[in-house]
Each structure stands twice: as C-alpha cells, then as structure tokens.
Residue, then its C-alpha position, 0 to 999 in steps of 0.5 A: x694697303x697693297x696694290x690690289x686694294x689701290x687700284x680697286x679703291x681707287x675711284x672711291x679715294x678720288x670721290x672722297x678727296x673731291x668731297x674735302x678739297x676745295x673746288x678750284x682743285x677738282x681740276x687736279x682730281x678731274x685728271x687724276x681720273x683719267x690715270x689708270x691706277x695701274x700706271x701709279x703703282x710699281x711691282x716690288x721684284x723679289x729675290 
C-alpha cells in the first residue's frame, strides 16, 4: 500500500476496525477519526 491509498481508505479502515473491536475501544477509534491521515504518513526523501 502506498500513501495515496491510506490516506484515501483511510475512513474505510476506521469503519471496519470499529465493526471488529470491542466497544470500550471506539474511543480509540473515535479520535483517531479526528487525525488527518496526512499527518500519520511520512514522504520517503530519494537520492
């Protein structure tokens, strides 16, 4: 997966993380949702 595809699917992933999680955790997820997924990736600096 590249960065383009996680930061696409990356409310669909939240969506089925929170379908399999037990529900004390949707916290987790909950703030998660508020993280822009730009912010959790980092760009690879070629030479």
């Amino acid at each position: 997966m590249d960065a383009f595809e996680f930061v696409n699917n990356y409310e669909s992933y939240l969506d089925e993380i929170s379908i399999v999680i037990k529900p004390e955790l949707e916290s987790v997820i909950k703030k998660l949702r508020e993280i822009d997924p730009h912010d959790l990736i980092q760009s690879i600096v070629g030479f």
